[in-house]
C-alpha positions as CSV (number, residue, x, y, z in Angstrom):
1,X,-12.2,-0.5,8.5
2,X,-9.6,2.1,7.9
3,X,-10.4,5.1,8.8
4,X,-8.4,8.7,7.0
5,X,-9.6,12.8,7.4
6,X,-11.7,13.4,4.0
7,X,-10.4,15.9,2.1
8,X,-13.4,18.2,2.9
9,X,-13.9,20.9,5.6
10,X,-17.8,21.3,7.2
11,X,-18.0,23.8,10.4
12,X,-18.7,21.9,13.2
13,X,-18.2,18.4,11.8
14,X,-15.0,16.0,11.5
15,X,-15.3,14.3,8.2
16,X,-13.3,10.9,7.4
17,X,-13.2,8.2,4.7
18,X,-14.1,4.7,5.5
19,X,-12.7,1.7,3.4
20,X,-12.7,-1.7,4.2
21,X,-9.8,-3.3,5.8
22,X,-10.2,-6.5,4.4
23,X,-9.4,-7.5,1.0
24,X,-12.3,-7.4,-1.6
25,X,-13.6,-9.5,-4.2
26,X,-11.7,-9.7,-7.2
27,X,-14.3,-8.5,-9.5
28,X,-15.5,-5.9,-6.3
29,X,-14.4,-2.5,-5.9
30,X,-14.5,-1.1,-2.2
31,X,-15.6,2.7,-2.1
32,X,-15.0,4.8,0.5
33,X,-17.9,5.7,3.2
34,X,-18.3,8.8,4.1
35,X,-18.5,9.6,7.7
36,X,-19.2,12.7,10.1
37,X,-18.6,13.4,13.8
38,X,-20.1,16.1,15.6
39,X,-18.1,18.6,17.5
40,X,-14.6,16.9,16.5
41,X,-13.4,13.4,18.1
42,X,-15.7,12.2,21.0
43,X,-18.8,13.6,19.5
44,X,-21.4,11.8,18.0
45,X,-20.9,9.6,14.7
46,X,-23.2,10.9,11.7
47,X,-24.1,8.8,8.6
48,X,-26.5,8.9,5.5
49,X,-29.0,11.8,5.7
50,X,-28.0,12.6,9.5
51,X,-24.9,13.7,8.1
52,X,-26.6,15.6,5.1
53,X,-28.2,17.3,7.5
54,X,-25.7,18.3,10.0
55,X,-23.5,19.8,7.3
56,X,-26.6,21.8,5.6
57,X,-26.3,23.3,9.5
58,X,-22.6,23.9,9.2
59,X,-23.3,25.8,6.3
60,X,-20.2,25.2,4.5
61,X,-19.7,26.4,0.8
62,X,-22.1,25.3,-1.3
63,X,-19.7,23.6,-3.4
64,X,-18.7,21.6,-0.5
65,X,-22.0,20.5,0.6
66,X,-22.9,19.6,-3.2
67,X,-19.7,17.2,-2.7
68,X,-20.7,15.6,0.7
69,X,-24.5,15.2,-0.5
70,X,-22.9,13.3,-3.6
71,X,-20.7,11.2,-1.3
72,X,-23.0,10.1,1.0
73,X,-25.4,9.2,-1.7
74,X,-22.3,7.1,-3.3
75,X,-22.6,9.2,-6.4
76,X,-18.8,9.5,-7.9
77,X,-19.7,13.1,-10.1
78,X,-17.7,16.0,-10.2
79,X,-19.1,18.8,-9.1
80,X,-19.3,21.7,-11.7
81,X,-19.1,25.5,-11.2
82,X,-19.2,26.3,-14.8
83,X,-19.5,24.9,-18.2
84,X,-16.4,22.8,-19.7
85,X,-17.9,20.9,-23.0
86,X,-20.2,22.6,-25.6
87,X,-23.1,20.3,-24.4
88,X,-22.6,21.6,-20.7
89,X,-22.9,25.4,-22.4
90,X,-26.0,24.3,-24.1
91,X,-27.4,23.1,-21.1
92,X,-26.4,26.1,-18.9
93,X,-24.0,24.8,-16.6
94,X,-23.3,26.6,-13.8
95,X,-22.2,26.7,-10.3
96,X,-24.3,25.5,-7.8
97,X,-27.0,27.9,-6.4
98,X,-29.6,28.0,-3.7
99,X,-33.2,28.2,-4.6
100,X,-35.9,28.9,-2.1
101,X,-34.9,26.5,0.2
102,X,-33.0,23.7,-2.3
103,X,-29.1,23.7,-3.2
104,X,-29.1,23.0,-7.5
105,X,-26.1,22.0,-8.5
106,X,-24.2,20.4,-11.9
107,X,-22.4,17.3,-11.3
108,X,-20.5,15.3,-14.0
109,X,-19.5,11.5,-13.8
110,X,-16.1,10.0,-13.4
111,X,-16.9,6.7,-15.1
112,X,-17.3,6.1,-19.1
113,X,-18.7,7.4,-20.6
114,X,-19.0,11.2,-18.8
115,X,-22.3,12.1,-18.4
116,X,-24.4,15.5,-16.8
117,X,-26.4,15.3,-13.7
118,X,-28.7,17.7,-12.2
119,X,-28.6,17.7,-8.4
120,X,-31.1,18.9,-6.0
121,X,-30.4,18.7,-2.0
122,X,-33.5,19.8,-0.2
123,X,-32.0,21.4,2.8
124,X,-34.7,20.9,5.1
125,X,-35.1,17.0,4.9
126,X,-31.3,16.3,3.8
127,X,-33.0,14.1,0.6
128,X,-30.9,14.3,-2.4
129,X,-32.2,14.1,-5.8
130,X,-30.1,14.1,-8.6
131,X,-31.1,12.7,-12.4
132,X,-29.5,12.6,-15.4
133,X,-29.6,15.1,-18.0
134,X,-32.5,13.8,-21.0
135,X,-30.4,12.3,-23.9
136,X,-32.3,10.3,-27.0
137,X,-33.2,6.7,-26.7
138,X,-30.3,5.9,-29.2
139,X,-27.8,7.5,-26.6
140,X,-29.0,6.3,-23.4
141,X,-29.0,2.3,-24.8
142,X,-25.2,3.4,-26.3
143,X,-24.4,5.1,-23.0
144,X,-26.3,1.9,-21.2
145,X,-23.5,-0.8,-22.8
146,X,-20.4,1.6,-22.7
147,X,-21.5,1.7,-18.9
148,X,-22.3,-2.2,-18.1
149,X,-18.6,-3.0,-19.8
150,X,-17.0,0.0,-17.8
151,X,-15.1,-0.5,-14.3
152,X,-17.5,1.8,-12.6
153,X,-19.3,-0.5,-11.2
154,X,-21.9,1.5,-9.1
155,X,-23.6,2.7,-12.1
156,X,-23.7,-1.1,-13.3
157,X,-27.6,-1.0,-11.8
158,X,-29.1,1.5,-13.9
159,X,-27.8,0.6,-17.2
160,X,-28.7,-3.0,-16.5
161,X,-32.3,-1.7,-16.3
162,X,-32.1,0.6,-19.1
163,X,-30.9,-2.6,-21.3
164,X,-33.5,-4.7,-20.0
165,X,-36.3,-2.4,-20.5
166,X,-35.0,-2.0,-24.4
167,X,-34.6,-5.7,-24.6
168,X,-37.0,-6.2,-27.7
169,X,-34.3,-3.7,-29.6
170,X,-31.6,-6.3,-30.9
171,X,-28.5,-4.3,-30.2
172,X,-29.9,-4.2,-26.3
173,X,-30.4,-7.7,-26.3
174,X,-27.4,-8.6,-27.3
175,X,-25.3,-6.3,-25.2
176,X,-27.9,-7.2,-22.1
177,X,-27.9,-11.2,-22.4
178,X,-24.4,-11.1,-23.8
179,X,-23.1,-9.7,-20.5
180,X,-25.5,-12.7,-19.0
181,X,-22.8,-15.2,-20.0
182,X,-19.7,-12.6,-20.1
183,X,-19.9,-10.3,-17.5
184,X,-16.7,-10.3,-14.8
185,X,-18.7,-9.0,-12.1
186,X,-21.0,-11.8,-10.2
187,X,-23.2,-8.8,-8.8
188,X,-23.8,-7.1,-12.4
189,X,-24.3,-10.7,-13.8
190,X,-27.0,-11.8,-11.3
191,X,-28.9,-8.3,-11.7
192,X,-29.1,-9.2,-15.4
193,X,-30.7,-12.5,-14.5
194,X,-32.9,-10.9,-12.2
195,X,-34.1,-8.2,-14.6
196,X,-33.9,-10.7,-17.6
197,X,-37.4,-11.7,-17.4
198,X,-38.3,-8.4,-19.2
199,X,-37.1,-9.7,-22.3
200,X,-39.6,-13.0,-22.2
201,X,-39.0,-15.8,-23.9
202,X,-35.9,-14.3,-26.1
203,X,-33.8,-14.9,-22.7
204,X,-34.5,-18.2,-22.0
205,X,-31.6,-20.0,-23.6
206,X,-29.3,-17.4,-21.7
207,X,-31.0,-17.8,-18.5
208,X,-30.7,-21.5,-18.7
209,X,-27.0,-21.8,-19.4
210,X,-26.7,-19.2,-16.6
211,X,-28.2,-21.3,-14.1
212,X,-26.4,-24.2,-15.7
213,X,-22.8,-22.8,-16.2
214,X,-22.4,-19.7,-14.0
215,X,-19.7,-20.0,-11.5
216,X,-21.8,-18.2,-9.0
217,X,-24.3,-20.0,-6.7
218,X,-26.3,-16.3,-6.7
219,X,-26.3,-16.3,-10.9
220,X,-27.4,-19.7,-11.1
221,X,-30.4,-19.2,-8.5
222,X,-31.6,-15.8,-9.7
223,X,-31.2,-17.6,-13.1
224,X,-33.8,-20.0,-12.3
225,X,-35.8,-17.5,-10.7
226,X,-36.0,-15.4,-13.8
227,X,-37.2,-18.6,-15.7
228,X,-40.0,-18.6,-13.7
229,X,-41.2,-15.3,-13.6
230,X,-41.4,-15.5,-17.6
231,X,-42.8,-18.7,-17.1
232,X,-42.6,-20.6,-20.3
233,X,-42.5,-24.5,-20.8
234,X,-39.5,-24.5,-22.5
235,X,-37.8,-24.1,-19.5
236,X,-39.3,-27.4,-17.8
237,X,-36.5,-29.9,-18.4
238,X,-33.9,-27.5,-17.4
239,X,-35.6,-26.4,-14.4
240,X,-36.3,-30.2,-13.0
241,X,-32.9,-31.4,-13.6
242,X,-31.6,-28.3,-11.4
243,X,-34.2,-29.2,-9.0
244,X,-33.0,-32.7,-8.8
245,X,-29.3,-31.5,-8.2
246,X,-27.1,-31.3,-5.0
247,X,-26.9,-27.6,-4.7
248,X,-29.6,-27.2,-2.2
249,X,-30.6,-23.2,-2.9
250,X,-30.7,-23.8,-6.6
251,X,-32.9,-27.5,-6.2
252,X,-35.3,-24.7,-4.0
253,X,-35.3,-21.8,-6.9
254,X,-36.0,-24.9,-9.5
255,X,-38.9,-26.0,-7.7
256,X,-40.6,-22.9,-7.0
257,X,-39.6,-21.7,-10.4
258,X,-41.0,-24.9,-11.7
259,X,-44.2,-24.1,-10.0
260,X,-44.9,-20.9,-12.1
261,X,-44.4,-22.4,-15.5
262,X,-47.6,-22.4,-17.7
């Protein structure tokens, strides 16, 4: 790992960037970890909500803790202190403030396209909650396939499940199963074929030339195990020649796929 000071300043703790040493997957991007030690070098090593917690105690800035709350959760937003579009004035943006015992903040993605979040660090427990502001079905499915095509690849997830839970809607089908076949990334392209059973039998013929074609051992087996969660017959002759094959994890997703089918 390589190991630099963050460019953030809590009372009490040493903060410092972790990134992996080794290269990365050409279709990976390696964020940075954040990390915390107590009392400067020597002192004890803080991660996830330990850290949270030890630099709620620190009581730095609020800004500041909004940011390392946001880091350690691997969220890339921008925290906000006050209101730079005409959407963030309609929604009130402002900077963050503590209420009762709970740090609110406004927080504002990096990746494409730019969207609000509302953040909420409970600074008893550490927990950070932080949601998206409400937008229209129309927006969140447009927002969903800007998202899965941009390089920002740790919000890939959630508009994969946005896509997949509008699958019936033909402009999310296509972008969602589309991306099945397409996709760069190996990770976003097997957690389309694992949520692709939400679209039923529309994704069968995707699924199929996934598990078939895909470059990626994972694709092709969470391929086949998407064919038999929607578990139509149709599948059948695809499935047994894959269980018949060489590629030993795939011939064991066939066959238990094969065992679900109607």
């Amino acid at each position: 790992m390589r190991v630099a000071p963050a460019e953030l300043t809590v009372p009490g703790v040493e903060l410092f960037a972790l990134t992996e040493g080794r290269p990365v997957a050409d279709d990976e991007i390696a964020p940075a970890k954040l990390v915390g030690v107590a009392g400067g070098l020597g002192g004890k090593v803080l991660e996830g909500k330990e850290l949270v917690r030890a630099a709620i105690a620190g009581k730095p800035d609020r800004r500041t803790l909004a940011r390392v709350a946001l880091w350690v959760a691997q969220d890339d937003g921008e925290v906000l202190d006050g209101p730079k579009s005409r959407e963030q004035q309609k929604a009130r943006v402002g900077p963050p403030v503590i209420v009762r015992n709970t740090l609110a903040f406004w927080a504002q993605t990096t990746d494409v396209p730019r969207t609000l979040e509302r953040g909420k660090l409970d600074l008893s427990t550490g927990v950070l909650e932080i949601k998206p502001l409400p937008v229209s079905h129309e927006v969140a499915i447009a927002n969903a396939i800007t998202t899965l095509g941009s390089v920002s690849v740790s919000r890939h997830v959630v508009a994969i499940r946005t896509l997949a839970a509008a699958c019936a809607e033909p402009s999310a089908r296509q972008a969602f199963l589309g991306a099945l076949a397409s996709h760069p990334r190996i990770k976003s392209r097997a957690a389309i074929a694992d949520e692709a059973h939400r679209c039923g039998a529309t994704a069968i013929d995707a699924l199929i030339n996934a598990m078939e074609q895909d470059r990626s051992a994972l694709v092709r087996r969470q391929a086949a195990a998407a064919l038999g969660r929607i578990g139509e017959p149709r599948a059948r002759p695809a499935l047994a020649k894959a269980a018949r094959g060489e590629d030993a994890n795939l011939a064991w997703a066939a066959k238990n796929a094969l065992g679900k089918l109607k």
